[in-house]
N, C-alpha and C positions, 0 to 999 in steps of 0.2 A: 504494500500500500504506500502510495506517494504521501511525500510531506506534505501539508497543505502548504500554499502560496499564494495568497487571499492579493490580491490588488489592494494599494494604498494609497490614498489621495491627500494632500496635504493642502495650504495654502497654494503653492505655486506648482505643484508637482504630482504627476502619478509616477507609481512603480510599479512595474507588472511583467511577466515574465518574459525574458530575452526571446528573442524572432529570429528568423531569417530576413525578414521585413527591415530587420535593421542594419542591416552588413554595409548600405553607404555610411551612414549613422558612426560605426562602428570603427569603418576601417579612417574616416576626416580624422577622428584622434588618434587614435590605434598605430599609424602611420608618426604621430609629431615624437619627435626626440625627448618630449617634453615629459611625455606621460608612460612609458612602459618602460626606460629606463630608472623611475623615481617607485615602482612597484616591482623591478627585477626581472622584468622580459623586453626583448628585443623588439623594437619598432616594428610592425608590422609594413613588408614592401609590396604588398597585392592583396588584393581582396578577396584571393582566395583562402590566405590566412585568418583574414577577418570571419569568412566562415566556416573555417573550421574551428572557431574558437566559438563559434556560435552554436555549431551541432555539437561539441563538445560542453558546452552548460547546459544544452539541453538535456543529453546525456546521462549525468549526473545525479538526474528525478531520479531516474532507473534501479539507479545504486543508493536510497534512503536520505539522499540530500536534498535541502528544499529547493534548490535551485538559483539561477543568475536574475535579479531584478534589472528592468531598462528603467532608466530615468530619465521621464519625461515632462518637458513642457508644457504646462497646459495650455498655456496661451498659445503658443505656435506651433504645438504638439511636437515639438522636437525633442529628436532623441538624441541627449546628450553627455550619459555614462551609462555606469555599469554600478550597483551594491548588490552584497551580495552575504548572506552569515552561511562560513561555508566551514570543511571539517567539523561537521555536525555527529555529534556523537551522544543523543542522548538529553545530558544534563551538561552541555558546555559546546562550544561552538567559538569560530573569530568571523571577524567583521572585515568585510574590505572592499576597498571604492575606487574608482577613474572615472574623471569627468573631462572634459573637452576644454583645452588650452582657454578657448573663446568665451568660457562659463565662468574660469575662478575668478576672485573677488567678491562673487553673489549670494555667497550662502549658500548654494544649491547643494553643497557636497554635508555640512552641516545639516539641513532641512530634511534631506533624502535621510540620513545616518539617524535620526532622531525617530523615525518612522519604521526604519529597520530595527532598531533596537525597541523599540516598545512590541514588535510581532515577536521579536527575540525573546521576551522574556513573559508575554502575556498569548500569544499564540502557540510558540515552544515550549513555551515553559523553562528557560534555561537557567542553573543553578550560578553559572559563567559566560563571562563574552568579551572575550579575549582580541583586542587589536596592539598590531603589530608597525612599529614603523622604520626605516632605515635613518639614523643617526643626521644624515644628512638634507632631507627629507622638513622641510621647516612649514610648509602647507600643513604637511600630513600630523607634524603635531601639533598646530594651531587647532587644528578639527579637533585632536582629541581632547585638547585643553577644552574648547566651549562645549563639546561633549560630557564634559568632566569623568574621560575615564582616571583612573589611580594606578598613576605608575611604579611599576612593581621592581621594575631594574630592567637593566641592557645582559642582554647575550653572546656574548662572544664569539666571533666567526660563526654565526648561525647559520647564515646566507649563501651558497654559490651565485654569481648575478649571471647573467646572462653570458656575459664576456668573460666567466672564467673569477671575477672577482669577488675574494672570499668578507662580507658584510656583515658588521655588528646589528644589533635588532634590540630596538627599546620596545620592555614589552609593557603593556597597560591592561588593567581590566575594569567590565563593571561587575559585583556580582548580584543576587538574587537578592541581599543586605542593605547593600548601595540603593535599589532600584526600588525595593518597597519600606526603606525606614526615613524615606525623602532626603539622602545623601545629594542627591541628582537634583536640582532646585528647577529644573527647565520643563520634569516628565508632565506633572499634573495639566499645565496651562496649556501642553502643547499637544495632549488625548484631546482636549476639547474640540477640537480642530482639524484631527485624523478621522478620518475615514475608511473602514475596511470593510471592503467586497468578499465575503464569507464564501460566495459562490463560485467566486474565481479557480 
């Protein structure tokens, strides 16, 4: 039986599960230097990459994962990342995102995260929710700062990257404690305002 993976609607954004529909979507960031080297995979040089990473999150259902979230626009419905709570095991899980060069500075990657994590722990039910970031990496720990996960320490040489390069990994969580004794100051105000599609 599949995970469920319910559609989520926020303020500015839906999330709902990755397409083939989305492979030009995919491959305008997918392609920038900017973005798969700062998550540890190599820039995608054709679109036929882009979809095979697209049948491969699809995939993924198959094997007891909830699967890849599209992040979309709802005003111009564009699709312009990816989240995702993957390495699902149960009572624990991690979090991870790319968004499109043309998006940061907007919150998007924050708004989307906020909406992933409240399925994550009220849809999953997770005990853990473990995000992970590269040292170098200073977006990725902005997000988790306004997220407020709780950084727990760095990993040493955790990483192979792409190119061979061996990467330290600061690792953060939220857990089960954080999420319902109101550690998280942002959860309550920002359910009021989520939307989830049960039938999806």
């Amino acid at each position: 039986m599949k995970v469920l993976l319910p559609n989520l609607e926020t303020e500015r954004l839906i999330l709902r599960q990755l397409s083939l529909t989305d492979i030009d979507d995919v491959f305008e960031y997918a392609k920038s230097n900017k973005v798969g080297p700062n998550a540890g995979w190599r820039p995608h040089v054709s679109k036929s990459e882009s979809e095979a990473f697209i049948n491969y999150s699809m995939k993924k259902r198959d094997f007891g994962q909830p699967g890849i979230y599209a992040i979309i626009i709802k005003e111009n419905r564009k699709m312009v990342g990816t989240i995702e709570i993957h390495s699902y095991n149960k009572y624990k899980a991690e979090i991870g995102f790319v968004l499109n060069p043309i998006y940061w500075g907007q919150g998007i990657a924050v708004e989307a995260a906020k909406a992933a994590i409240i399925y994550a722990f009220e849809i999953l039910h997770l005990k853990r929710l473990q995000y992970g970031y590269f040292m170098f990496n200073n977006r990725s720990k902005r997000v988790c700062e306004k997220l407020e996960f709780v950084e727990e320490g760095i990993l040493r040489n955790k990483f192979q990257n792409y190119d061979g390069e061996i990467i330290d990994e600061v690792i953060t969580s939220i857990t089960i404690e954080d999420y319902h004794q109101g550690k998280i100051k942002w959860i309550e105000e920002f359910k009021k305002g989520l939307k989830v599609d049960s039938k999806a």
